[in-house]
N, CA, C and O atoms as a GROMACS GRO file, in nm:
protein
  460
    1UNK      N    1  -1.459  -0.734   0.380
    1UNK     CA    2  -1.373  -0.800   0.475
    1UNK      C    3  -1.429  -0.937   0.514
    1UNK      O    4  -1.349  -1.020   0.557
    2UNK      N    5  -1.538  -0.965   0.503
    2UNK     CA    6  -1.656  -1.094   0.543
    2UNK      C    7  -1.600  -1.154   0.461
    2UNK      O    8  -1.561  -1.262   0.505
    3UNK      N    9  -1.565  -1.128   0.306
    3UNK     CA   10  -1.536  -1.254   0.246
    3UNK      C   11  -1.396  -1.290   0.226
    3UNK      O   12  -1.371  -1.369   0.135
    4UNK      N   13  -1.270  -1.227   0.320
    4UNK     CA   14  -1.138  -1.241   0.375
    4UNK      C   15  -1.164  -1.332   0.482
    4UNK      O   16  -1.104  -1.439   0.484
    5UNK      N   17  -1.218  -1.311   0.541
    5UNK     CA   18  -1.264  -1.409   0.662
    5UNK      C   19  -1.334  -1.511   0.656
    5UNK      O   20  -1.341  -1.584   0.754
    6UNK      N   21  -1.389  -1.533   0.560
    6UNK     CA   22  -1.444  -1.653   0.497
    6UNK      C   23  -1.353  -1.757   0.450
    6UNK      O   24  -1.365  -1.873   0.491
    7UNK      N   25  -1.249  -1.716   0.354
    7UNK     CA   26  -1.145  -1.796   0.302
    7UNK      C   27  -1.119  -1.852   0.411
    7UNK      O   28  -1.168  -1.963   0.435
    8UNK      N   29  -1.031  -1.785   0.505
    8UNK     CA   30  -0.994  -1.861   0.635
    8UNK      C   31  -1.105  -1.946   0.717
    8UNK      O   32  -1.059  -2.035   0.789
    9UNK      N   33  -1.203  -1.935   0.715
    9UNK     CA   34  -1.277  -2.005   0.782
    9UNK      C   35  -1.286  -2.154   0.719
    9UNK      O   36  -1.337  -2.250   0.776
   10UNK      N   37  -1.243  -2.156   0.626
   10UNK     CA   38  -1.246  -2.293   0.497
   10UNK      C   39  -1.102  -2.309   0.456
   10UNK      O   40  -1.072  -2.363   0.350
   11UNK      N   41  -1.032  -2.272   0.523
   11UNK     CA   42  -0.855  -2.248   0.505
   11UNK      C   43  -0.810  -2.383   0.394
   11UNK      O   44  -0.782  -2.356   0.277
   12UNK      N   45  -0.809  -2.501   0.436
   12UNK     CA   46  -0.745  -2.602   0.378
   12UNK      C   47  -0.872  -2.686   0.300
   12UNK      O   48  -0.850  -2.798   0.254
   13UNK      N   49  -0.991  -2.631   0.289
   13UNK     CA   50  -1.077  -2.726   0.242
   13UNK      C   51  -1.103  -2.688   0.063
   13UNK      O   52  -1.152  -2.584   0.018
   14UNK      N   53  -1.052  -2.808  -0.014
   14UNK     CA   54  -1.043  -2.804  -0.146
   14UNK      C   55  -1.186  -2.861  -0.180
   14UNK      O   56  -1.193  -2.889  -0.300
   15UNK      N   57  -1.310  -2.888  -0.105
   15UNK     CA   58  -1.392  -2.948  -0.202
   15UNK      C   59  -1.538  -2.817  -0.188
   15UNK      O   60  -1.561  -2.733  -0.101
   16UNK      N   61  -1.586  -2.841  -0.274
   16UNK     CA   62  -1.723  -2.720  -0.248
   16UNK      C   63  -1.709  -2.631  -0.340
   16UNK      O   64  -1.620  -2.657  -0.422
   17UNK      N   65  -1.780  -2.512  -0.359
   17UNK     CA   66  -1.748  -2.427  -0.459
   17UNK      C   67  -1.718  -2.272  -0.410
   17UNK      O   68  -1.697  -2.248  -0.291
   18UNK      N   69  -1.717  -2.204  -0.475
   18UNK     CA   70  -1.693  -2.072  -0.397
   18UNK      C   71  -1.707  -1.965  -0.555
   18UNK      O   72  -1.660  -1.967  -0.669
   19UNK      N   73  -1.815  -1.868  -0.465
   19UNK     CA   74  -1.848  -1.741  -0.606
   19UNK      C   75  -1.798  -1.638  -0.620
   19UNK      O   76  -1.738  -1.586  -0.526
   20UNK      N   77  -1.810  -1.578  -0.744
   20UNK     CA   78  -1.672  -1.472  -0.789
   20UNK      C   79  -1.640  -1.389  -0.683
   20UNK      O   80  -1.536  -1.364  -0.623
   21UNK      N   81  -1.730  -1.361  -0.676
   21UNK     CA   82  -1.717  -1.230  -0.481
   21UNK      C   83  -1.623  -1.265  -0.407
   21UNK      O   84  -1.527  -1.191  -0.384
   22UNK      N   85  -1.637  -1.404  -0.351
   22UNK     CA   86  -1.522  -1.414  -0.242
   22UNK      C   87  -1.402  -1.459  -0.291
   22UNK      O   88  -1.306  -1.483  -0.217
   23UNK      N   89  -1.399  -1.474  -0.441
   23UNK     CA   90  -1.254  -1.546  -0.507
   23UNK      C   91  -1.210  -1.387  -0.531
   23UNK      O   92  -1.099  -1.362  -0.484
   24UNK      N   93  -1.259  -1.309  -0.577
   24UNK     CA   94  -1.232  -1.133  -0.603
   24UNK      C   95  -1.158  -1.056  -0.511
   24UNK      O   96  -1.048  -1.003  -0.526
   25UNK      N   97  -1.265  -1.057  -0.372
   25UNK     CA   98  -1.226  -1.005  -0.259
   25UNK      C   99  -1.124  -1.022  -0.184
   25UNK      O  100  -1.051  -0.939  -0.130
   26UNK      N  101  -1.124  -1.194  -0.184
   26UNK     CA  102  -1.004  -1.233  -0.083
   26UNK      C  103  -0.883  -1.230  -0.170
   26UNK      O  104  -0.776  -1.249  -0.112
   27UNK      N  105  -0.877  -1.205  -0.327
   27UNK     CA  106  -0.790  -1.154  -0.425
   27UNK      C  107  -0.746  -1.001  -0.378
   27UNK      O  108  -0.631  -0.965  -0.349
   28UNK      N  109  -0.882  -0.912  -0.377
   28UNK     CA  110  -0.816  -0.789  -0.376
   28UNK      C  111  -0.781  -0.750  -0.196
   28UNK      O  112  -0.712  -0.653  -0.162
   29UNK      N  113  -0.814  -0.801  -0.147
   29UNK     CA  114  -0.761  -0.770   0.029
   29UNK      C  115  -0.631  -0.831   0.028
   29UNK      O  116  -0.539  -0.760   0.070
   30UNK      N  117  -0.612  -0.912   0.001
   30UNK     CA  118  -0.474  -1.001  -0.018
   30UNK      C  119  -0.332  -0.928  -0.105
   30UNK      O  120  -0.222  -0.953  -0.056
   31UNK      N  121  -0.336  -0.863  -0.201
   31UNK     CA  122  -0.338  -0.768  -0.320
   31UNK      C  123  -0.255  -0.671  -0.227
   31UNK      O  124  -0.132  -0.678  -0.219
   32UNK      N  125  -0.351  -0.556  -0.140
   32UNK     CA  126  -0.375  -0.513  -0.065
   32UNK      C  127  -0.294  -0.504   0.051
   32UNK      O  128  -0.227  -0.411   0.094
   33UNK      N  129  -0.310  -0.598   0.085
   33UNK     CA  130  -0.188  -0.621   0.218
   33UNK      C  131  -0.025  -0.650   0.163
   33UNK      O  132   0.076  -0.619   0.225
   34UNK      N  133  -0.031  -0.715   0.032
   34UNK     CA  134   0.099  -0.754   0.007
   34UNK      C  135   0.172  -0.579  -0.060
   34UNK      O  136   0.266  -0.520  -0.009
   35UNK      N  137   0.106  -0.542  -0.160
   35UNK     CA  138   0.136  -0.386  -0.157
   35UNK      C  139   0.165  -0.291  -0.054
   35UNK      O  140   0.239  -0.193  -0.066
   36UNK      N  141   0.086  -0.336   0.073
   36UNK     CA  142   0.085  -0.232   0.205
   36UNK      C  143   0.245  -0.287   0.255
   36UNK      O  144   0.343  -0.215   0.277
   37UNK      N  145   0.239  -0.405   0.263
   37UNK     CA  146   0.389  -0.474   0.317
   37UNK      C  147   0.537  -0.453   0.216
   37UNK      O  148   0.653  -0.462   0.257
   38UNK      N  149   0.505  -0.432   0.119
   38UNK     CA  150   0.596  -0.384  -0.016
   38UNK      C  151   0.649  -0.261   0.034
   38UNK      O  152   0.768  -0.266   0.064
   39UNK      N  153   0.577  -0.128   0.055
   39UNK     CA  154   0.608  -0.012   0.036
   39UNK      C  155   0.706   0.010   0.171
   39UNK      O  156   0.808   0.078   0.182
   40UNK      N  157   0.636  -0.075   0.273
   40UNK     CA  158   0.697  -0.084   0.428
   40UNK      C  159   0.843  -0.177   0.439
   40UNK      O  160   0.914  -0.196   0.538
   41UNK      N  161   0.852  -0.211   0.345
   41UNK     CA  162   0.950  -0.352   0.325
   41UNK      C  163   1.080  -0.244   0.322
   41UNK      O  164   1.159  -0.251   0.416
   42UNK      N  165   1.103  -0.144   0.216
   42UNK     CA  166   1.172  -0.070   0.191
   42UNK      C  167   1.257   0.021   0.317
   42UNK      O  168   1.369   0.072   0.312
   43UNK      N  169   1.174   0.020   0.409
   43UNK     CA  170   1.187   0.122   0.517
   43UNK      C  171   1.227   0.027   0.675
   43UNK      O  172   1.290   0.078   0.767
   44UNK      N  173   1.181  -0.105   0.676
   44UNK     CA  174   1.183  -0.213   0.803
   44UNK      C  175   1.214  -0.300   0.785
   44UNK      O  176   1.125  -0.378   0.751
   45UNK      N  177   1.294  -0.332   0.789
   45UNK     CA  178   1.358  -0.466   0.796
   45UNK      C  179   1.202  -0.578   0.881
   45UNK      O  180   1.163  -0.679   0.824
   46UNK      N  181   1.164  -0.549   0.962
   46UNK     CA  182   1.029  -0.602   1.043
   46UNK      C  183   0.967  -0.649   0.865
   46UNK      O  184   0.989  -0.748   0.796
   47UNK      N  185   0.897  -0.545   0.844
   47UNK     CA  186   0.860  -0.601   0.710
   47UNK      C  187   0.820  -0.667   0.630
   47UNK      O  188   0.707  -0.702   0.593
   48UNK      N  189   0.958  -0.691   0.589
   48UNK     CA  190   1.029  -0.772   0.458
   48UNK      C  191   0.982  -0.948   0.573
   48UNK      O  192   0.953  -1.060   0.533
   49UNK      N  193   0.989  -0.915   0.658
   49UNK     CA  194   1.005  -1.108   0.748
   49UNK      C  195   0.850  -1.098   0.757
   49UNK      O  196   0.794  -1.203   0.723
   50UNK      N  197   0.775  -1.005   0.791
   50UNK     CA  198   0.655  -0.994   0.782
   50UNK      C  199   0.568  -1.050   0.661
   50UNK      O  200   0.473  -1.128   0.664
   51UNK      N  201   0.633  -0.983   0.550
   51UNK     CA  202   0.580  -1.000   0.398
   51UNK      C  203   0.618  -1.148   0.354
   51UNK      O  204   0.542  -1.200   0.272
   52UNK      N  205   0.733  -1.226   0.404
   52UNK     CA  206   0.797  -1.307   0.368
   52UNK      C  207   0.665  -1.475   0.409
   52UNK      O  208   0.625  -1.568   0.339
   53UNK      N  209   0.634  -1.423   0.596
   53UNK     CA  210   0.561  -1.512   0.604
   53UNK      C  211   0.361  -1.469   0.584
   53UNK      O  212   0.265  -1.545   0.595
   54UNK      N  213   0.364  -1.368   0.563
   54UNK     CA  214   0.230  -1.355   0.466
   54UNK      C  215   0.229  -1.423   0.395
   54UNK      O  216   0.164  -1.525   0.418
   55UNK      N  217   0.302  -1.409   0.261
   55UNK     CA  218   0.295  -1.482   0.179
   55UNK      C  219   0.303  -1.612   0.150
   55UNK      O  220   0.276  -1.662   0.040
   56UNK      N  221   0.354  -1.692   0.289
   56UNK     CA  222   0.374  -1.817   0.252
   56UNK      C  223   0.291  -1.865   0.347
   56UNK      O  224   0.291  -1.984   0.316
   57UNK      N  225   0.213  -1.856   0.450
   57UNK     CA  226   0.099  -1.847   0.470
   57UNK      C  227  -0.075  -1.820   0.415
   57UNK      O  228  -0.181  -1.858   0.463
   58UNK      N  229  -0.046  -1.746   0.306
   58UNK     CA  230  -0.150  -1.771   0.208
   58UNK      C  231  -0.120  -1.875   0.145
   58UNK      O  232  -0.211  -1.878   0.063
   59UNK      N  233  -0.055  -1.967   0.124
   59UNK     CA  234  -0.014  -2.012  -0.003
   59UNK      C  235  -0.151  -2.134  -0.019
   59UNK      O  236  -0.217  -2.132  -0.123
   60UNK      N  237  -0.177  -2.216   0.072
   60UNK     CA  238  -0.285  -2.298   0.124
   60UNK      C  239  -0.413  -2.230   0.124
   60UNK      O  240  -0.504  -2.289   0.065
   61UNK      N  241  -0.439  -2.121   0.177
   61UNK     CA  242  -0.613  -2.060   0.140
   61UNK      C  243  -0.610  -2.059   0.000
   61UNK      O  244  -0.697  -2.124  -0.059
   62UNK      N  245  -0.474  -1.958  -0.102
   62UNK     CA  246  -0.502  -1.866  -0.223
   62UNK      C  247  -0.541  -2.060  -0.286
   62UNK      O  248  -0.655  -2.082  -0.327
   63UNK      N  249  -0.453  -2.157  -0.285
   63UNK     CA  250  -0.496  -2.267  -0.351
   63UNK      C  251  -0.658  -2.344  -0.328
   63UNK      O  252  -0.728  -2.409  -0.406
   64UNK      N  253  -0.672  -2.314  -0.223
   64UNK     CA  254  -0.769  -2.416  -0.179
   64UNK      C  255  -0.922  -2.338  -0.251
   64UNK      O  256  -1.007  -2.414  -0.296
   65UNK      N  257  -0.944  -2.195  -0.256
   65UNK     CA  258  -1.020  -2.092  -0.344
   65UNK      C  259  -1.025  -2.116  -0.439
   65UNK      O  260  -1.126  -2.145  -0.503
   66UNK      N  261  -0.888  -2.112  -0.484
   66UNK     CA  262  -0.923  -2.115  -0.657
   66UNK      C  263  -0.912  -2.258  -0.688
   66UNK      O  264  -0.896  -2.281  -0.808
   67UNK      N  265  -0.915  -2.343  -0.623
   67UNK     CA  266  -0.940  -2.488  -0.661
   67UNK      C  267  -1.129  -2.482  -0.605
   67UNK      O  268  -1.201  -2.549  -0.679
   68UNK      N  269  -1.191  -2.424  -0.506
   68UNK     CA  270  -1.326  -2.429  -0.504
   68UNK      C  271  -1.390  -2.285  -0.636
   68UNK      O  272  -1.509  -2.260  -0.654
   69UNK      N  273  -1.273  -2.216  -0.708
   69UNK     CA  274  -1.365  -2.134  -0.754
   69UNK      C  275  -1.372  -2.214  -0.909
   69UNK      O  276  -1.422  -2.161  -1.008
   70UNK      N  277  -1.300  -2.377  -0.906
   70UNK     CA  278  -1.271  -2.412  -1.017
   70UNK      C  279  -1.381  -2.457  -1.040
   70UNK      O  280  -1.439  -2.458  -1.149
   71UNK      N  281  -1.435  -2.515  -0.895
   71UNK     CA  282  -1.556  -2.588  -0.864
   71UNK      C  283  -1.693  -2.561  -0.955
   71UNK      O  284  -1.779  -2.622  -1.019
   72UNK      N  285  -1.656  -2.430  -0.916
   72UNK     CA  286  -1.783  -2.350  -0.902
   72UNK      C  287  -1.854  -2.363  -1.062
   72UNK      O  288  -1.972  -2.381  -1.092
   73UNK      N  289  -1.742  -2.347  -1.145
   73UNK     CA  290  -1.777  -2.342  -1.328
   73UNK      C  291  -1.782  -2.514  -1.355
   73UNK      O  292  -1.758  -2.558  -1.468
   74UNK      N  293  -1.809  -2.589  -1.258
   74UNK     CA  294  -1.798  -2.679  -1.311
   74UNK      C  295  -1.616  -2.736  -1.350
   74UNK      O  296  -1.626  -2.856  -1.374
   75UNK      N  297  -1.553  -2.717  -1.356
   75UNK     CA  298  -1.424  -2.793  -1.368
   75UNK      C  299  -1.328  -2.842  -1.230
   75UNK      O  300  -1.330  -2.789  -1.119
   76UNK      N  301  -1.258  -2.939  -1.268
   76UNK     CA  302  -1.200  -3.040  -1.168
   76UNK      C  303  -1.119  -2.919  -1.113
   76UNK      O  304  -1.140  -2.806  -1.156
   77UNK      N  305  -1.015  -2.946  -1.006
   77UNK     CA  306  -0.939  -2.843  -0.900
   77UNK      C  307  -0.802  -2.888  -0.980
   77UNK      O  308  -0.698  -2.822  -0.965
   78UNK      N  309  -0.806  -2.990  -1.057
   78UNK     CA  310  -0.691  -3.035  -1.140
   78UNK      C  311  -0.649  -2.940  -1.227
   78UNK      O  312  -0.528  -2.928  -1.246
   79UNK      N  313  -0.728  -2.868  -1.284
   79UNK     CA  314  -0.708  -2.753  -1.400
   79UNK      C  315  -0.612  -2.631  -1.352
   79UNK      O  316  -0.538  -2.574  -1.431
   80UNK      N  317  -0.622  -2.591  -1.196
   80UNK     CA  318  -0.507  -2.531  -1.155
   80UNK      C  319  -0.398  -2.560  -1.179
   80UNK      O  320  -0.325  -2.500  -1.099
   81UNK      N  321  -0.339  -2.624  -1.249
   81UNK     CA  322  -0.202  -2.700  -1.326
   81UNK      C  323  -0.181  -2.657  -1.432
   81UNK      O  324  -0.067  -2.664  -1.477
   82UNK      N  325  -0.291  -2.594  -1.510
   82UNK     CA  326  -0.266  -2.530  -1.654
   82UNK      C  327  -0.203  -2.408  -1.637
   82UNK      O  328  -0.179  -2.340  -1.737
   83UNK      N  329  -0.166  -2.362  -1.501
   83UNK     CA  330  -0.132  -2.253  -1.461
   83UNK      C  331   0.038  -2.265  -1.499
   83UNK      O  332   0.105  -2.170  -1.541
   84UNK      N  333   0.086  -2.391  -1.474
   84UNK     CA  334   0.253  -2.415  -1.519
   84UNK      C  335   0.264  -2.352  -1.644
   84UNK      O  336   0.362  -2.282  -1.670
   85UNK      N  337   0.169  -2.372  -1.727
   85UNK     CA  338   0.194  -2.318  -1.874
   85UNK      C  339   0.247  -2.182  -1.882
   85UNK      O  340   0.207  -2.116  -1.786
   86UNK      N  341   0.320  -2.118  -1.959
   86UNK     CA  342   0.362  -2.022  -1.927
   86UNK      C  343   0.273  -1.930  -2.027
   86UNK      O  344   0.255  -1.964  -2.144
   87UNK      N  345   0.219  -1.812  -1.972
   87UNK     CA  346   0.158  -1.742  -2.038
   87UNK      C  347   0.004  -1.772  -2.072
   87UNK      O  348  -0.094  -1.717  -2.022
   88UNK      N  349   0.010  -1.862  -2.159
   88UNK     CA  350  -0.177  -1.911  -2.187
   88UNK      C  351  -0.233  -1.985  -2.076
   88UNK      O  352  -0.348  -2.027  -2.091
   89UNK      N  353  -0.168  -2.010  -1.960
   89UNK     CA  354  -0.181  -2.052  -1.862
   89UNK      C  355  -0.268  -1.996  -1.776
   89UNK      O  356  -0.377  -2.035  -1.735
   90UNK      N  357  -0.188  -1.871  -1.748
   90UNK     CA  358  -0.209  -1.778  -1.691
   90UNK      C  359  -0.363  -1.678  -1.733
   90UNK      O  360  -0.422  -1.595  -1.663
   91UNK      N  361  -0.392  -1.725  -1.864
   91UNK     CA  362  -0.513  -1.654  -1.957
   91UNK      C  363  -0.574  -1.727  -1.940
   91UNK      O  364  -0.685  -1.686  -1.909
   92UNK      N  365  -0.564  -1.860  -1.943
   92UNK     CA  366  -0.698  -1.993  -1.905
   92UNK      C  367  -0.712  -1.935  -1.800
   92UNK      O  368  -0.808  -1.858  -1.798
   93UNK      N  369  -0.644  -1.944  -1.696
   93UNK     CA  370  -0.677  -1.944  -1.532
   93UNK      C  371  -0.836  -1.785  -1.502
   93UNK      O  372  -0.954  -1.765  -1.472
   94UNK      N  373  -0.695  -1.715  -1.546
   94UNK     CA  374  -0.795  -1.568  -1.545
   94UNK      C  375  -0.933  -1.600  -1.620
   94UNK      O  376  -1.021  -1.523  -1.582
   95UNK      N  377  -0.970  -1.675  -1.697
   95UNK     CA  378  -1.068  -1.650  -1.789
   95UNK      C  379  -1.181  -1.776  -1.716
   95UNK      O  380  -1.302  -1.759  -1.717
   96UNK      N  381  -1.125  -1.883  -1.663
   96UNK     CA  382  -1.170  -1.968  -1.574
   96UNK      C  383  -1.266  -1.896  -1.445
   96UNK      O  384  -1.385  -1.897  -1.412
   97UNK      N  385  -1.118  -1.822  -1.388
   97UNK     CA  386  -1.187  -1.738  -1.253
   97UNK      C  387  -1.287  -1.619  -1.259
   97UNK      O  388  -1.351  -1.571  -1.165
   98UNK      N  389  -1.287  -1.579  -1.406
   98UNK     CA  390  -1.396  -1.499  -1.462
   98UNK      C  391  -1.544  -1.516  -1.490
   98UNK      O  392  -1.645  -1.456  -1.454
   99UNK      N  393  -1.518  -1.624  -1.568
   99UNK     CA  394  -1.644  -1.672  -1.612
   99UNK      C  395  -1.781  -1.707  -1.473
   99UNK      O  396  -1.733  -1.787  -1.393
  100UNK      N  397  -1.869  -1.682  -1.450
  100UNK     CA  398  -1.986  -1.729  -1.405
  100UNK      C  399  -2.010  -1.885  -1.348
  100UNK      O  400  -1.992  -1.980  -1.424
  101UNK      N  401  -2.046  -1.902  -1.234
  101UNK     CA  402  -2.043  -2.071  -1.204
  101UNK      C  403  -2.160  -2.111  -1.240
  101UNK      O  404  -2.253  -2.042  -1.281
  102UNK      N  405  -2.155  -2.247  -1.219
  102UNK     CA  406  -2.280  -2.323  -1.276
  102UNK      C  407  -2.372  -2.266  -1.215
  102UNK      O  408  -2.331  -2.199  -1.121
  103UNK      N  409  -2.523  -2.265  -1.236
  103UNK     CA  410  -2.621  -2.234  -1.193
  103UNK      C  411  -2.702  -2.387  -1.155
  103UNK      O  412  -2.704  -2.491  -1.220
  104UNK      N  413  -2.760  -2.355  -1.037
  104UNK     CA  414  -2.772  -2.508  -0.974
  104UNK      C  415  -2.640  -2.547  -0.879
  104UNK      O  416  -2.534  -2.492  -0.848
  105UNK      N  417  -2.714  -2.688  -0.845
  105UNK     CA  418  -2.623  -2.829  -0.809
  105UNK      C  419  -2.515  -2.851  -0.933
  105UNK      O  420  -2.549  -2.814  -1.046
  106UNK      N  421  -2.390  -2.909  -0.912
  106UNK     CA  422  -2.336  -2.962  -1.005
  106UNK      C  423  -2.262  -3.057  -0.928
  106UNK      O  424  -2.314  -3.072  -0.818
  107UNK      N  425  -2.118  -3.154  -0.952
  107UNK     CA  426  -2.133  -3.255  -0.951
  107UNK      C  427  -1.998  -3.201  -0.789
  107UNK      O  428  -1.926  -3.272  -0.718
  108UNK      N  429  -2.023  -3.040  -0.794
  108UNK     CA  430  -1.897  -2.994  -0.672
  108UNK      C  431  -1.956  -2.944  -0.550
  108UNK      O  432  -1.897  -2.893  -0.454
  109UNK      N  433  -2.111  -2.970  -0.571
  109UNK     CA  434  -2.174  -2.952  -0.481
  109UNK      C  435  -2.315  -2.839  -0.494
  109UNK      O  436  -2.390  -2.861  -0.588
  110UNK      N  437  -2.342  -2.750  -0.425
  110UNK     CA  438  -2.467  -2.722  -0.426
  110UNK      C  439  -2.404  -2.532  -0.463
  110UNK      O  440  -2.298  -2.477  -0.435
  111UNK      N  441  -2.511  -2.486  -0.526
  111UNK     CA  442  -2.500  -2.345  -0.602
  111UNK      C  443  -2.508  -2.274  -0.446
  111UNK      O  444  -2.588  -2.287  -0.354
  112UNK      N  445  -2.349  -2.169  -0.468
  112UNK     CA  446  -2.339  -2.128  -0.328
  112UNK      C  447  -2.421  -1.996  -0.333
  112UNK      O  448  -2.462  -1.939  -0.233
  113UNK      N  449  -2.440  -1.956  -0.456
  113UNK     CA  450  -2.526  -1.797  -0.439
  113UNK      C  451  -2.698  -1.871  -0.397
  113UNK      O  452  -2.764  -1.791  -0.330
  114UNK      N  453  -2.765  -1.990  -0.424
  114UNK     CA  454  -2.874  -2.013  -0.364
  114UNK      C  455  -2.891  -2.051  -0.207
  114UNK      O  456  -2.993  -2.073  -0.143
  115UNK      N  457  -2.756  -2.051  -0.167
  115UNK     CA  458  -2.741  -2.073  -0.044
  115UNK      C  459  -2.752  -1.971   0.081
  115UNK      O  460  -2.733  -2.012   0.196
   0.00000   0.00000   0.00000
């Protein structure tokens, strides 16, 4: 939950990096809540307006993460655009947010696991 609360604590800030853990977590809590609001959607009208502004209320953290988790491997926050692509897009991205960040300083700032 620390690293749900973290995102928000850095809500709109695109520069810095951020490590697989909290790009994962605040993935799977997020995940999580939108499934919990899905199943309830069906049954409450409350809900569905609930789920409606969840989601568009993340829309600014889920970007601003995976533009610092772009950080993190070393690539620009620009590369979140390869995401339009349809399909291999979607496989860059995943394989981006997978991979391991730089070890060290790099040019997005300072290695957040030595921190």
């Amino acid at each position: 939950m620390n690293w749900y609360v973290e995102a928000f604590r850095k809500y709109a800030q695109f520069s810095g990096r951020a490590r697989r853990m909290e790009f994962w977590m605040f993935t799977l809590i997020n995940l999580l809540v939108i499934v919990g609001l899905l199943v309830f959607s069906d049954k409450l009208r409350l809900a569905s307006i609930l789920l409606a502004i969840y989601c568009f209320g993340m829309v600014i953290p889920n970007l601003a993460l995976t533009v610092r988790r772009l950080h993190d491997t070393g690539r620009s926050g620009w590369w979140i655009l390869i995401g339009i692509v349809p399909l291999i897009g979607a496989i860059a991205m995943l394989i981006f947010e997978v991979l391991p960040g730089d070890v060290g300083d790099n040019a997005y700032g300072p290695d957040p696991k030595a921190a």
